[in-house]
C-alpha positions in Angstrom: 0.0 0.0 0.0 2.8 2.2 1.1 4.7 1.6 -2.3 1.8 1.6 -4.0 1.4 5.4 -2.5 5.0 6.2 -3.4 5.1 5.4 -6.9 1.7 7.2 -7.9 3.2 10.5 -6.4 6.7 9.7 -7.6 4.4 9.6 -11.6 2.4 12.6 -10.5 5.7 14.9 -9.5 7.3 13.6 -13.1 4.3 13.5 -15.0 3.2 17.6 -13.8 6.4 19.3 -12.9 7.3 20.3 -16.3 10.1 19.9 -18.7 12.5 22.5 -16.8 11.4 21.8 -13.5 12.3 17.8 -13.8 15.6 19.0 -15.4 16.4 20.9 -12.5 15.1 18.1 -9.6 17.3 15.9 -11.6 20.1 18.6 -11.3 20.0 19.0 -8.1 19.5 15.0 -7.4 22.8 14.5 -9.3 24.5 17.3 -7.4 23.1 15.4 -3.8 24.3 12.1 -5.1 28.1 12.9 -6.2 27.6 15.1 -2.1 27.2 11.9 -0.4 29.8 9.5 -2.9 32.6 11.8 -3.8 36.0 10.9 -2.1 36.4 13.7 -0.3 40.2 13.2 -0.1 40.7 12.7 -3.7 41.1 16.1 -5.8 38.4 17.1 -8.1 40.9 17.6 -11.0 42.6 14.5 -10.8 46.4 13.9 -10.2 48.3 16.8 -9.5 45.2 18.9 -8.9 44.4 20.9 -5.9 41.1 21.5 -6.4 38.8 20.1 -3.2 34.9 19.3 -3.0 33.8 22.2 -1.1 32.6 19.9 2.0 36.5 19.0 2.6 37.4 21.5 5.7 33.6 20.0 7.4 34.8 15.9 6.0 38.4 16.5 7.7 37.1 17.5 11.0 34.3 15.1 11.2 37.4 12.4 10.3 39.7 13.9 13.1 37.1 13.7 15.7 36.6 10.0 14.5 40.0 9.1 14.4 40.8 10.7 17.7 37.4 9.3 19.7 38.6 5.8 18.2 42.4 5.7 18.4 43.8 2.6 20.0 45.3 3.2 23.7 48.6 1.6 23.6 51.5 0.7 26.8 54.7 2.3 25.7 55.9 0.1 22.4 59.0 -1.5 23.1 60.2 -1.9 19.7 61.1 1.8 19.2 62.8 3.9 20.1 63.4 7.7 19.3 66.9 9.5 20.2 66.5 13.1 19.6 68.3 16.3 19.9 66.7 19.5 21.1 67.4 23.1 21.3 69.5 22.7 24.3 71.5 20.1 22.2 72.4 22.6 19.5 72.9 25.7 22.4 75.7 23.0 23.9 77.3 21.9 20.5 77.0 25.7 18.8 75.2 23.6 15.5 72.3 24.8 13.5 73.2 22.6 10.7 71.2 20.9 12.4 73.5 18.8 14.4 77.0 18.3 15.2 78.5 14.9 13.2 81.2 14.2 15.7 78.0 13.5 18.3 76.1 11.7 15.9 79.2 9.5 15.3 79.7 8.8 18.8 76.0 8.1 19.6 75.9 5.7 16.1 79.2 3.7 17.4 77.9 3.5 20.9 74.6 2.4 19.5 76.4 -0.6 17.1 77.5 -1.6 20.3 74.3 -1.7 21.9 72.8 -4.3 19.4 70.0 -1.9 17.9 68.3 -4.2 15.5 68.0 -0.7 13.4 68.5 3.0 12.4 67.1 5.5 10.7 68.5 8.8 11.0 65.3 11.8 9.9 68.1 14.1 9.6 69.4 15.6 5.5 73.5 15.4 5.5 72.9 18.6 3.2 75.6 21.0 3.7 79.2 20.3 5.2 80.3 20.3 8.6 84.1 20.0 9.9 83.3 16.4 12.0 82.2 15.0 8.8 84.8 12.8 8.3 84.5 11.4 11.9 80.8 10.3 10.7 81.7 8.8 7.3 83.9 6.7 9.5 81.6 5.8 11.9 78.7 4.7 9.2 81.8 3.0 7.1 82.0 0.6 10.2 78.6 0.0 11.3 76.9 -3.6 12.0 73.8 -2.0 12.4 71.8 -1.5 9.0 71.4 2.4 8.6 69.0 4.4 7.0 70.4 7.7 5.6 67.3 10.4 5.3 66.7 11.5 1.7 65.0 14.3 0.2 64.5 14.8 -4.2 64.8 18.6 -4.9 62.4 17.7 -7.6 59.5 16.8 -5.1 60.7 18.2 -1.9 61.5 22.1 -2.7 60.5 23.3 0.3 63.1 21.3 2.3 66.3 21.2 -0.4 67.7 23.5 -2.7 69.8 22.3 -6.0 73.1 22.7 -4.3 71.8 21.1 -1.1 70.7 18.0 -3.4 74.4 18.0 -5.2 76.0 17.4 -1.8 73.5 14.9 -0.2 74.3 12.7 -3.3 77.9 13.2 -2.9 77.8 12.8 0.9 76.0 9.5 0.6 77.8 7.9 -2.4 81.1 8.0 0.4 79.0 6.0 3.4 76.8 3.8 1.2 77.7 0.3 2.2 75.7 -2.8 2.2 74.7 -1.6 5.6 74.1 2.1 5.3 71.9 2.9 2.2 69.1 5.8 2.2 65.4 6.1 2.6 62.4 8.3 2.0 61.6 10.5 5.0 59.1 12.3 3.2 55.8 12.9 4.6 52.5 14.2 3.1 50.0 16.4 4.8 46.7 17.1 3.1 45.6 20.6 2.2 44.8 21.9 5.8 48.7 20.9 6.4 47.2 17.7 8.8 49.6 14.5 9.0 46.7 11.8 8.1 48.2 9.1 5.7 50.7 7.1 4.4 53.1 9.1 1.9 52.5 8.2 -2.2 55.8 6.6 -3.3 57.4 9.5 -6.0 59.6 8.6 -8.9 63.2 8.7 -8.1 62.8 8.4 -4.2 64.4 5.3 -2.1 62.0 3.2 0.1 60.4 5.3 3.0 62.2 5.1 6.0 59.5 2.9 8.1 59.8 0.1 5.5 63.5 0.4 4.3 63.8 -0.2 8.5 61.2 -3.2 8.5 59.8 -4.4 4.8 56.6 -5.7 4.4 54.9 -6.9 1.3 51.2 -6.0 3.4 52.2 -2.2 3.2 54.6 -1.7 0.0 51.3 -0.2 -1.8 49.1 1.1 0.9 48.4 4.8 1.2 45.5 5.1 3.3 45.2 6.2 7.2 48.0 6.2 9.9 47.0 4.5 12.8 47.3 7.0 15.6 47.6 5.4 19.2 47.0 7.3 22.3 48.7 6.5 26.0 47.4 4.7 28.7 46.1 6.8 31.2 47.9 5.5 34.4 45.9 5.3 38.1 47.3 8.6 38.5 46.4 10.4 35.8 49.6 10.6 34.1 50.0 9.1 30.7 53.7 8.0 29.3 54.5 8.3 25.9 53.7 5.5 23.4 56.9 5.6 21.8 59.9 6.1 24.0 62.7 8.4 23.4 66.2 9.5 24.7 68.5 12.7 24.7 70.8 12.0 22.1 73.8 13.4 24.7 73.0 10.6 26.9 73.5 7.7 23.7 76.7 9.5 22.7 78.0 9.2 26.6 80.3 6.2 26.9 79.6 6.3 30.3 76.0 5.6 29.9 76.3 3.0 27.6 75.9 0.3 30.0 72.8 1.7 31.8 71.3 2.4 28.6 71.8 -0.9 26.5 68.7 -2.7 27.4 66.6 0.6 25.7 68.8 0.1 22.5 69.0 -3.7 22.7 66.7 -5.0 19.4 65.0 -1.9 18.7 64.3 0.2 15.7 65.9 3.5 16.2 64.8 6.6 15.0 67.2 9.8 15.4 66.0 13.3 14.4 65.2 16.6 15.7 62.5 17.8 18.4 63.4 21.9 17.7 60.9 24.3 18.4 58.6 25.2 15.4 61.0 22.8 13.0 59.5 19.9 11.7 55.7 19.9 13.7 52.8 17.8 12.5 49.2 18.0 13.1 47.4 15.1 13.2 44.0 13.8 13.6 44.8 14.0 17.5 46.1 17.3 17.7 42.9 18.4 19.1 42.3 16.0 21.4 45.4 15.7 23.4 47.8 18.3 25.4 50.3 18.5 23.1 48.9 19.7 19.8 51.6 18.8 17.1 54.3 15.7 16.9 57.7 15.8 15.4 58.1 14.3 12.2 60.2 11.4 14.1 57.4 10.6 15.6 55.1 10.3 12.9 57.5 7.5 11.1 57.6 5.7 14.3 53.8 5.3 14.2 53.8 4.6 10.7 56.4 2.0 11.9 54.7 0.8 14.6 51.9 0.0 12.5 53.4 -1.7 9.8 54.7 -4.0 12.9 51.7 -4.8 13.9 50.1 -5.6 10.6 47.5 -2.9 11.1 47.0 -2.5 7.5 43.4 -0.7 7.7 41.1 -1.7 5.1 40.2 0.8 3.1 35.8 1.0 2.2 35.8 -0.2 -2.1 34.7 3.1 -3.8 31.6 1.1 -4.8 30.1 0.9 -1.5 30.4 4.5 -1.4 28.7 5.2 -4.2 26.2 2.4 -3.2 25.7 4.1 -0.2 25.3 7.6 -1.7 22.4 5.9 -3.9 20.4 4.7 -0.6 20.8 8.4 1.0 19.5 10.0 -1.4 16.8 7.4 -2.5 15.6 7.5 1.1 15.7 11.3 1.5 13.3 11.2 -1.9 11.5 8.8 -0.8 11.0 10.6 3.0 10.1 13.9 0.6 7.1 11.6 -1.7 5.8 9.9 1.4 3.9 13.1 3.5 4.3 11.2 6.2 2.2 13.1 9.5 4.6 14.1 11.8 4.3 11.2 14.7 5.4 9.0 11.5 8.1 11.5 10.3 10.2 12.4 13.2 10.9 8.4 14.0 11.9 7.9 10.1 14.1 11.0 10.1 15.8 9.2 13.3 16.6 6.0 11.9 18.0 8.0 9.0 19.6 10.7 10.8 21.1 7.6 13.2 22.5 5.6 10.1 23.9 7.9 8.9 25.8 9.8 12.0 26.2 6.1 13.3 27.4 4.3 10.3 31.1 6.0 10.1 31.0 5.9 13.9 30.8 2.0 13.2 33.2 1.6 10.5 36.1 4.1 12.8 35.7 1.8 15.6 35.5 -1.5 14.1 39.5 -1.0 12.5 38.0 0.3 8.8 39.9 3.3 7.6 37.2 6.0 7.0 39.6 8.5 5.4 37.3 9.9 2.5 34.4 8.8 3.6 31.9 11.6 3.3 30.1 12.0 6.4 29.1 15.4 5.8 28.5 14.4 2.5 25.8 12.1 3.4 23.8 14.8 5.2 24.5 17.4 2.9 23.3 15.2 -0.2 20.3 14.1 1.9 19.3 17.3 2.7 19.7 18.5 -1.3 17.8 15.1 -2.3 14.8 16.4 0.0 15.0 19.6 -0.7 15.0 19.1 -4.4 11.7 16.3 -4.8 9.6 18.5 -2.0 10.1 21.5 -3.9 8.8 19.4 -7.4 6.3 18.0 -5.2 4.7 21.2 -3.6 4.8 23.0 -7.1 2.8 20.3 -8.6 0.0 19.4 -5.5 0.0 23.2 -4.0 -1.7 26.0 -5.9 0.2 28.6 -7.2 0.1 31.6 -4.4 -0.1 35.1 -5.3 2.9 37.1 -5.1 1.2 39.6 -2.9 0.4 36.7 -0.4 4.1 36.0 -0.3 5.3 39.3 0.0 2.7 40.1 3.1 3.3 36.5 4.9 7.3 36.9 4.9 8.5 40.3 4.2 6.2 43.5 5.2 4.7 44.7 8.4 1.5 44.1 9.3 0.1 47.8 8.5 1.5 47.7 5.2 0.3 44.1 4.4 -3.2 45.3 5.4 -3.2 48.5 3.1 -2.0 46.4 0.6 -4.7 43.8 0.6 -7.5 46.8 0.4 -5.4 48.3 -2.8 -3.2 45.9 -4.6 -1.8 48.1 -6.7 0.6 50.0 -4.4 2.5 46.9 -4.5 3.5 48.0 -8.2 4.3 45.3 -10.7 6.8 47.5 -12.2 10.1 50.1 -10.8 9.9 52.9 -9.9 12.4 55.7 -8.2 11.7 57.0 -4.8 14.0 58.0 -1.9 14.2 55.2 0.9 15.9 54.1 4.0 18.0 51.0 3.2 20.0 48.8 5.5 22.6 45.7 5.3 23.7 43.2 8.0 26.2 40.9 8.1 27.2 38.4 10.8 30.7 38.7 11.2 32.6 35.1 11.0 29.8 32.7 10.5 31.4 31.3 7.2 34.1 29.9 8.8 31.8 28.8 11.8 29.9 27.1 9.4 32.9 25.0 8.2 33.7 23.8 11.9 30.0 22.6 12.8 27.7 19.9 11.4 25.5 21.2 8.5 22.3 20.5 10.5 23.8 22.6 13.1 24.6 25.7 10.9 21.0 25.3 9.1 19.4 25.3 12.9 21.7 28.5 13.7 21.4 30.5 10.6 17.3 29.7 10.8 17.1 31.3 14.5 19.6 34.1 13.4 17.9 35.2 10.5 14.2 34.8 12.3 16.0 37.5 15.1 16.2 40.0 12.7 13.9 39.7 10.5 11.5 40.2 13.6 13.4 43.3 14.3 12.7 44.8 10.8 9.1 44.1 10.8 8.7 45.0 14.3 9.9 48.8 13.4 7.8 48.6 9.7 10.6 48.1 7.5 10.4 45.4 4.1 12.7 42.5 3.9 14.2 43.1 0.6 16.2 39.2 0.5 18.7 37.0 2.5 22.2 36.5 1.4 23.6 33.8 3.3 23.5 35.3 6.8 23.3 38.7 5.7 19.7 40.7 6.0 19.1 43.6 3.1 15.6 45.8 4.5 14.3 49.2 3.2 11.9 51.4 4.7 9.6 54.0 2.4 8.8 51.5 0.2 6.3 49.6 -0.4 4.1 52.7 1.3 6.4 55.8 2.9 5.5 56.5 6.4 6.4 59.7 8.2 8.8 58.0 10.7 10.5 55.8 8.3 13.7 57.4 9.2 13.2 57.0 13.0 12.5 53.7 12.9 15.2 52.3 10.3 17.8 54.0 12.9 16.1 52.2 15.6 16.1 48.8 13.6 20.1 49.5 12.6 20.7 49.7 16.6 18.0 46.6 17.2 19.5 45.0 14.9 23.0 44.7 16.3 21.6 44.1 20.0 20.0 40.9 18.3 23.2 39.9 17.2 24.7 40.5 20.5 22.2 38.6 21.9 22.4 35.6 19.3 25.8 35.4 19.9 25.4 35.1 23.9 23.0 32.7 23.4 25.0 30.3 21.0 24.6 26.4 22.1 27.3 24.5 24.2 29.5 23.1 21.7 29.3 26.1 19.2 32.8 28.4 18.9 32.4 31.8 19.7 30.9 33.9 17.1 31.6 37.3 15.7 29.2 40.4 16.2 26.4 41.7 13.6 27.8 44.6 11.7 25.0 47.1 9.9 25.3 49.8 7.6 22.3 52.4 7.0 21.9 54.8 4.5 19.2 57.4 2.6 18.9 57.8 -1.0 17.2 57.4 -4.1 16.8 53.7 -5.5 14.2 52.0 -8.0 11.8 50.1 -6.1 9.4 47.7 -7.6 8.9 43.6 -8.7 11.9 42.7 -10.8 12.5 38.9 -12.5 10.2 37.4 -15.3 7.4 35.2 -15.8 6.7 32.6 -12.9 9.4 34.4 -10.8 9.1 37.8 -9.3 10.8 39.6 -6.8 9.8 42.8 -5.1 13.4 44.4 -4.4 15.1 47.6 -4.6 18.1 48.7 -7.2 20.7 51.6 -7.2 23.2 53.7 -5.9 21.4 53.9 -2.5 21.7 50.2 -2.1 25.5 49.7 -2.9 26.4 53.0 -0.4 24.5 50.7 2.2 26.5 48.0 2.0 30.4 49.6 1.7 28.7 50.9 5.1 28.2 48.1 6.2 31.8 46.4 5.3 33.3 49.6 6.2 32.4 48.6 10.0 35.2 46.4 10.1 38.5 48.4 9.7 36.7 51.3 11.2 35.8 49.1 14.4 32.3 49.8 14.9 29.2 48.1 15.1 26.4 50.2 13.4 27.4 53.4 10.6 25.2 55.4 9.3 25.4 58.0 6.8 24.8 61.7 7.3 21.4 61.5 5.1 19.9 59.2 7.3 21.5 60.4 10.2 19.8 63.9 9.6 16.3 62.1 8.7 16.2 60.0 11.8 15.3 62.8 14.2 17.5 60.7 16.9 19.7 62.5 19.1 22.0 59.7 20.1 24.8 60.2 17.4 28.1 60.7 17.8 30.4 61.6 14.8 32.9 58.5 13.3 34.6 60.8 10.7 35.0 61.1 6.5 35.6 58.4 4.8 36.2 57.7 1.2 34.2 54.2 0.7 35.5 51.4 -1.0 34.7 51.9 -4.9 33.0 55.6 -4.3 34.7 58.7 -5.2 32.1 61.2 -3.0 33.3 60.8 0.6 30.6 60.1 3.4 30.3 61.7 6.7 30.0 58.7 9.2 27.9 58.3 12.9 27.3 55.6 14.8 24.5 55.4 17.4 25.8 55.7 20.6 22.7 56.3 23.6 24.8 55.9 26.3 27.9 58.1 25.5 27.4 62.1 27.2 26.1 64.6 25.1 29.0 66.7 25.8 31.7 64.3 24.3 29.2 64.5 21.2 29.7 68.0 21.2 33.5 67.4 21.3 33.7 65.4 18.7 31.3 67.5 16.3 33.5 70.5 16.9 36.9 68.6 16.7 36.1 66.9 13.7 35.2 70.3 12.1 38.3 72.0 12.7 39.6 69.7 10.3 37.6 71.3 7.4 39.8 74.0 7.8 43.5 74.9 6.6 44.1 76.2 9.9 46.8 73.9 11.5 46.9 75.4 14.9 43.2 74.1 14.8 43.8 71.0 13.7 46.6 70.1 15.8 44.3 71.3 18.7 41.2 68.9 17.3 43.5 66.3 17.3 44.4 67.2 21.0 40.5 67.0 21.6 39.8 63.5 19.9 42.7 62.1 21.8 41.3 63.2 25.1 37.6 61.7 24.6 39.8 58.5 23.5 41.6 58.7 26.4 38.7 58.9 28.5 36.9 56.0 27.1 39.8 53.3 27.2 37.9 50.4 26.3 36.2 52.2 22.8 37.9 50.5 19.7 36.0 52.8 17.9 37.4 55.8 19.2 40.4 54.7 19.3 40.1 54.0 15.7 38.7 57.3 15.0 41.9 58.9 16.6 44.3 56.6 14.1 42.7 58.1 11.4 43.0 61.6 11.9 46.7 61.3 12.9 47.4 59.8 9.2 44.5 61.7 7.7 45.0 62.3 4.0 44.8 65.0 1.9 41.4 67.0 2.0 40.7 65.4 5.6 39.3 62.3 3.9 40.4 59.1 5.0 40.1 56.4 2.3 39.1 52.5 2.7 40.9 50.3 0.6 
C-alpha cells in the first residue's frame, strides 16, 4: 500500500512538474548524489590537482574527531625507540646545521654496540660540517643497517635546494655500504597541512624510512590512514609516551652506555630533531590531546609501529560508497514523496539521521579506515535530495500563491500588508524611483563557523539568526528586501512611505546589532564563539518595484542607495564599529544619540561620506567634542587642527575600552589630503 502510495506520487511529480522543473530536480539530485559519494580526499581535477569538493574542511574534521574518539590506547611500544636532539642540544654543541656529526658519530658507534636491531637517522647530511669525516667513518663501520634520510629537490623544494641535493648525493655515495643505504623521509599532509596518511611513493625516491627499516609486502602499496595510538592513562592520571625516546647526549655518553643498553638492545631506532617550530605535525589528534603537534620522528615511528603490527586498515571499495550515496538520497526522496504526518516522520528522520551519524562511527571503531568517507556528505546530499523532490512535489500538488500573499506572509509589516490587501496596486508590478531608507547586515565570521559545525547545526543556527532580525525589521515597519547567506538587506519608504520611516530604520540599525549581540550570547554549548552583527544604513534614491520574469518575481530595490548601504556596512570592520550610518539618514532619523565617526572615502566611491554611529549611552558633551573637533579639520588652519586632534585624543583617552574611538583617533593622525580618510 505504502509503495503503491509512493510510486503514484513519484508519476504525479514527473508527470506535472514540467520539462525545466524535472531538469532541474534531476540537477540537483545528481549534485546530492556525487555530495554523499565523492572521495572527499581525492582532488576534483585528478592527479596533480588541488582543487577540493567544497565539503573538505567539514569531511576533515568530522574524520579527526573519528580518528581521535577511536584511536587505540597503547602501553609504551618497546620496539622503538626515538633519540632526539633538542634546542638545548644545539645551544651546547654551537650547531644549526642541524646537528654536530662528531656526536652523531659517537652516539651511532655507541649504539652498534648496543645491538640496535636498526637506524634510521630523519636528519638531510645537506651541507658540510668539519666532523664529517668522523661520521663517514663511523657509518663505514657499522653492523647495524642504517638508514640515511633523503630528500628529491624535484619533489621536496620546500626542504632542499639544488646545491643542497648536489651534496647529499655526494655525501651518501662515500657512506653507502651494504649496511648504510638511504630512505624516503618524506611525509605528506593534506591541504589543511594535517599529517593523516601514508606518503605516495614519488619517482626517483628510495624506500620510506619505516619500510627500508622493516619491509613488508602487506604495506609496500598502501596509502590510506595512519593509525594514531593514544597513551594509557595511568591510576594517577599521568600518561607516558607511546613511543619512547632518549637525549641524544645521553646515547653519545660512553659512560652511559651500559645503563642504557637494554633501551637500545633489538630496537628500531629513530634519530632526528625535536626543535621548536622545526619539523611539527598535526594530526587527527592534535585536538584532542595536550600536546597539539608531533615531530616528524614521531610520525615515522607510528607509521612504523603499524606496519609492525600488521594494522593495514582496510580501506571501504569506492563502490560501496557510491552504493551508499544511492540509498541516502533514495531515502531522502523517498521521506520527501511519502507526506508522512509528523508522529510518522520524526521516527523515520531518526533511523535516517542515526545511520547515517552512526554508520562512520561504526566503521572508525571497528578497524575500517574512514579516510574519505563523506560523512558530511551524506547529510549534505540528503538534505539536497529532500529539498529538491519536496520542492517538485509542492509545485505540482499546491496552488500557485499570489505574489502579494508572499510578500505580506514573509516580508512587510503588518500595516503595510493590510493597506495592501485593500489596494493591490501599491504593490506596483513595475520600478519605480523614490528615496528610501536601506539597510545591510552581516554576521561577522559565520562562514568559517559554518565549516567547523555539522551542516544541520549551521541550518538550525542561521534559521534562528535570520528569524531574530527579521523580527526586528518588521517590528519597526521596514520590508525585507532578500537574504544573502546570513546577511539581512531591509528598506523602509517603500512599499508605502510612512512619516517615521527614518526613526525607525535608525532604531532597527541599533535593534539590529543588539540581536546579534544577543544571538551570539545565546549560542549552544558546543558552538565556537561567534563574531558580532555589523550594519550599515543609508538614505537615497533607489528604484523600487517587482523585478524577474514570468513565474518568478521579486519585489526588491536597485541603485546607488543600495550599494552606499552596504560599503557601510563592510566599512564597519576596519573602522571598528558596530552600526554606521550615513549623514542622510543620520539627519532624517530625528535621533539624538549620534556621535560623529569621521569622513571616509568608501570602498569603490569617489564622494566621501560623513559617518555616525549610534551611541545612547555616551554624554552629550563628548558629542559636542567630537562634532566641533572633527570640524576644525575642514579647515586649513593647522593650529586648529593640531588642537582637534588634541581634543579626539582626550575623549579617546577617557573611554579606554572604545575600539572605535580609538580607531577614529588613528585616522586623523594619518589623515589624508582634504581630511578624507580612504578605505581600501
Amino acid at each position: 500500500m505504502i509503495v503503491r502510495s509512493l510510486l503514484r506520487r513519484g508519476a504525479r511529480v514527473v508527470q506535472d512538474a514540467g520539462r525545466w522543473r524535472l531538469a532541474g530536480t534531476a540537477l540537483l539530485l545528481a549534485v546530492a548524489l556525487f555530495v554523499a559519494g565523492w572521495d572527499w580526499s581525492r582532488p576534483l581535477g585528478g592527479a596533480g590537482s588541488q582543487r577540493e569538493i567544497p565539503t573538505a574542511d567539514a569531511e576533515r574534521g568530522l574524520y579527526d574527531w573519528r580518528a581521535a574518539a577511536f584511536a587505540p590506547r597503547a602501553e609504551q611500544d618497546r620496539r622503538v625507540l626515538m633519540v632526539v636532539y633538542d634546542d638545548q642540544t644545539l645551544i651546547a654543541t654551537r650547531k644549526r646545521s642541524p646537528l654536530d656529526r662528531g656526536l652523531l658519530a659517537r652516539a651511532l658507534r655507541n649504539m652498534d654496540a648496543m645491538g640496535a636491531k636498526s637506524i634510521g637517522i630523519d636528519i638531510l647530511f645537506d651541507q658540510p660540517q668539519d666532523e664529517d669525516q668522523q661520521l663517514i667513518d663511523a657509518l663505514r663501520s657499522m653492523r647495524t643497517p642504517v638508514w640515511l634520510g633523503y630528500a628529491n629537490f624535484g619533489d621536496n623544494r620546500e626542504q632542499i635546494i639544488f646545491e643542497q641535493q648536489q651534496y647529499l648525493d655526494s655525501f651518501l655515495a662515500q657512506v653507502r655500504t651494504d649496511r648504510v643505504r638511504p630512505a624516503s623521509i618524506r611525509l605528506e599532509t593534506d591541504a589543511d597541512n594535517v599529517a593523516r596518511s601514508w606518503p605516495r611513493p614519488t619517482q626517483g625516491q628510495p624506500p620510506l624510512l619505516s619500510l627500508a627499516m622493516q619491509p613488508s609486502p602487506l604495506f609496500n602499496d598502501y596509502r590510506g590512514a595512519i593509525r594514531f595510538r593514544k597513551p594509557l592513562r595511568q591510576a594517577d592520571g599521568s600518561e607516558t609516551p607511546v613511543i619512547p625516546s632518549l637525549q641524544i647526549d645521553l646515547i653519545a655518553d660512553p659512560a652511559m652506555a651500559g645503563a642504557l643498553a637494554p633501551m637500545v638492545e633489538g630496537r628500531h631506532v629513530l634519530i632526528g630533531g625535536d626543535i621548536v617550530d622545526i619539523d611539527q605535525f598535526e594530526t587527527s589528534l592534535s585536538g584532542r590531546q595536550a600536546k597539539s603537534t608531533m615531530i616528524g620522528l614521531e610520525v615515522h615511528g607510528t607509521m612504523l609501529a603499524q606496519l609492525l603490527d600488521g594494522a593495514r586498515l582496510p580501506a571501504i571499495p569506492q563502490w560501496a560508497l557510491w552504493g551508499a550515496a544511492a540509498l541516502v538520497v533514495l531515502a531522502a526522496g523517498l521521506t520527501s514523496l511519502a507526506e508522512l504526518r509528523w508522529f510518522w516522520l520524526a521516527p523515520a528522520l531518526g533511523v535516517q539521521a542515526g545511520a547515517i551519524i552512526g554508520l562512520p562511527l561504526w566503521l572508525q571503531a571497528s578497524g575500517w579506515d574512514t579516510k574519505g568517507l563523506p560523512a558530511a556528505g551524506w547529510g549534505l546530499g540528503w538534505v539536497i535530495a529532500f529539498a529538491a523532490v519536496s520542492a517538485a512535489a509542492r509545485a505540482v500538488t499546491s496552488q500557485q500563491r499570489r505574489f502579494a500573499q508572499s510578500a505580506l506572509g514573509k516580508y512587510l509589516p503588518r500595516d503595510i500588508a493590510a493597506q495592501i490587501l485593500a489596494e493591490p496596486e501599491k504593490l506596483a508590478l513595475h520600478g519605480e524611483k523614490r528615496p528610501i531608507y536601506t539597510l545591510f547586515t552581516d554576521l561577522e565570521g559565520f562562514t568559517k563557523l559554518s565549516h567547523a559545525i555539522a551542516p544541520e547545526m549551521v541550518a538550525q543556527l542561521l534559521n534562528r539568526y535570520l528569524d531574530m532580525l527579521s523580527d526586528v525589521v518588521l517590528a519597526h515597519g521596514g520590508t525585507i528586501d532578500k537574504f544573502v547567506g546570513d546577511a539581512v538587506v531591509a528598506f523602509w519608504g517603500a512599499p508605502i512611505a510612512r512619516d517615521d520611516d527614518g526613526r525607525k530604520a535608525a532604531q532597527a540599525a541599533y535593534a539590529m546589532w543588539q540581536a546579534g549581540e544577543a544571538f551570539r550570547r545565546d549560542l549552544p554549548p558546543g558552538v565556537p564563539p561567534i563574531g558580532r552583527t555589523r550594519v550599515g544604513l543609508h538614505h537615497g534614491e533607489a528604484i523600487v518595484g517587482n523585478f524577474g520574469g514570468e513565474g518568478r518575481i521579486q519585489y526588491t530595490a536597485l541603485g546607488d542607495s543600495m550599494n552606499t548601504a552596504a560599503r557601510l556596512e563592510s566599512a564597519n570592520k576596519p573602522l571598528e564599529t558596530s552600526v554606521l550610518v550615513s549623514r542622510e539618514a543620520m539627519v532624517l532619523s530625528g535621533l539624538d544619540w549620534w556621535r560623529p565617526m569621521g569622513r571616509v572615502r568608501l570602498r569603490g566611491r569617489a564622494t566621501p561620506v560623513d559617518l555616525f554611529e549610534p551611541a545612547p549611552g555616551f554624554a552629550g558633551e563628548e558629542r559636542e567634542v567630537l562634532t566641533q573637533a572633527l570640524a576644525a579639520f575642514d579647515t586649513e588652519d593647522a593650529d586648529a587642527r593640531r588642537d582637534a586632534l588634541a581634543q579626539l585624543r582626550a575623549v579617546a583617552d577617557r573611554h579606554p575600552e572604545d575600539a572605535a574611538l580609538a580607531n577614529l583617533v588613528y585616522r586623523y593622525e594619518y589623515i589624508g589630503d582634504g581630511g578624507i580618510y580612504g578605505l581600501g
